[in-house]
Structure formats: C-alpha cells, structure tokens
N, C-alpha and C positions, 0 to 999 in steps of 0.2 A: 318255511322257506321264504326267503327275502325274496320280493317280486326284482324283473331286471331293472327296472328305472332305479331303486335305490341300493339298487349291490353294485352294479355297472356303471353308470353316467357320471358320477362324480370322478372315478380314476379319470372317463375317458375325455370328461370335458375339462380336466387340467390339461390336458394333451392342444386342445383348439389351438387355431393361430389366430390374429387378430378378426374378426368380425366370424369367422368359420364358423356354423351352424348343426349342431349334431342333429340330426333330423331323425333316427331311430337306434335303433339296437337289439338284437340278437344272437343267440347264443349257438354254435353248430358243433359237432365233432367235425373232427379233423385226422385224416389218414395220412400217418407221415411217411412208413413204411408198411409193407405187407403186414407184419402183425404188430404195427407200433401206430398208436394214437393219441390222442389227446382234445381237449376243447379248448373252445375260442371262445370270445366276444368281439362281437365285428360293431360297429360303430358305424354308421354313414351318416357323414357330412356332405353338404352342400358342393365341397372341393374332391374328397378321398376317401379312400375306406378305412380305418383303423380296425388291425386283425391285432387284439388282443389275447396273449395267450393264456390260458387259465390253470391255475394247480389241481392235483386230485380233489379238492376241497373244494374248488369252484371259485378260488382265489384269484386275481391279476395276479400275474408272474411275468416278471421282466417287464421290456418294450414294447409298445406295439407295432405293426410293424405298417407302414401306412402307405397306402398305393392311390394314385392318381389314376386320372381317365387315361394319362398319355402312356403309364408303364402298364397298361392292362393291353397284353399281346395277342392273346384269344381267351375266350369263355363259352363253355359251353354246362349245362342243365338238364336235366331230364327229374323224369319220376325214380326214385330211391334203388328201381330195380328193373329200368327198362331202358326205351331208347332216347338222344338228345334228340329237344326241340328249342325251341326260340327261349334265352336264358330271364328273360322279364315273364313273360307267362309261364315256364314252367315253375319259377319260384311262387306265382300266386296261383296256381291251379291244382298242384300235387300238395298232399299232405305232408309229404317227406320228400325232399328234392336233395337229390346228387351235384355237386356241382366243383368244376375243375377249372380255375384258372390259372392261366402262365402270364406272367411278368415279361415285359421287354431283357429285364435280366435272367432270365430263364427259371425262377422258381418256378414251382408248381405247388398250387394250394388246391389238393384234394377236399372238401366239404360234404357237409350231409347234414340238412337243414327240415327242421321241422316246424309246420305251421303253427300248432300250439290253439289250436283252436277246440271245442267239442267237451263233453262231461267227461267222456273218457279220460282224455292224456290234454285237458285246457292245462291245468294247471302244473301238470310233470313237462308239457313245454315250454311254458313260459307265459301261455296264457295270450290276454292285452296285449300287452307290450311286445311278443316275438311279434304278434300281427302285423303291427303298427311297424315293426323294424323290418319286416321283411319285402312289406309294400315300401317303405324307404329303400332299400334294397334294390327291389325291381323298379323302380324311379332312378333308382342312380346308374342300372346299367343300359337304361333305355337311352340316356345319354353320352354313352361310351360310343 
C-alpha cells in the first residue's frame, strides 16, 4: 500500500493557488446517506480545506471540493461513538473521531477520521502521515 504523501499530495498540490501551503493530509470515510458512503482525502492548506473524493480503489475522482474558514457555518467532533466536544481536541485525542461539518451554503460533510497511529491498525490508517494531517487539521480548525 502506497503511503498518503505519495498517492495523495501530488493530485492535491496541482490543485494550490499561488503561494498556498499544503500542510497535511488524511484520508476519512464519508456518510453521504443512511446507507451510502464513500472516502475522501482532505488536504489542508494554509487558506482551505480540499475534500477530495476517492474511487472504490482509493483513486481521486472528480474535483475537490474546497472550503475556506469563511464558508465553514458550524463543526462539531466527538469520539466515533459518543458525545461532541471541542472539534481541535477531539480530532487529536480520540482514535476515531466523528465529525460534521455545514458549509454557509448548507452542505453537510458527515466524517469519520482515524488516528492511524499504534502496531495494531498504524499502518491500515495511514500511519505517519494521517498524524501529521490530522494535527494539520486540528491547527486549521483552531482558526476557524
């Protein structure tokens, strides 16, 4: 299995705008409807978030879709199977974090994000590099 730096970063940093800074990257499932899903690769920059959507194969597919601090309308986070708490710690505190955000334009991005740390499941999550994207992550929403 390709680690995320070099299956990810390259689609996502054609994507940049001039000087824009990809600072991590992570991979989460995505609840679109009751029994319909799929994954992402989310990207954060310095400016936005890029929600990459991914094929059953774990491919980029299509656009991504890219949201600023100004169209993020609320967020909220929790642990995979409990109640919300503050959406920067719960992303670096919980192994698996729940996470729902609404757009100024009313999307809703259901998420479910894994640390990707430990012998167990380091490397079925992504290992390094989800770490490192997820602490990017909880850096980009602290300034929201």
């Amino acid at each position: 299995m390709a680690d995320l730096d070099s299956k990810y970063r390259p689609e996502l940093e054609q994507r940049l705008e001039g000087g824009e800074e990809l600072r991590g990257l992570s991979v989460a499932s995505q609840q679109k409807s009751r029994f319909k899903g799929g994954s992402v690769a989310i990207g954060v920059t310095d400016r936005r978030l890029l929600i990459q959507p991914l094929n059953w194969r774990g491919n980029p597919e299509g656009d991504p879709r890219s949201i600023t601090h100004q169209q993020v309308d609320s967020v909220k986070a929790g642990p995979a199977g409990g109640e919300w708490v503050n959406v920067d710690t719960a992303i670096l505190d919980y192994a698996a974090v729940r996470m729902e955000l609404r757009t100024t334009d009313g999307e809703k991005l259901k998420l479910m994000l894994m640390r990707g740390e430990g012998k167990l499941l380091g490397k079925l999550g992504g290992d390094e590099p989800q770490r490192q994207g997820l602490e990017a992550l909880a850096a980009w929403f602290r300034g929201v």
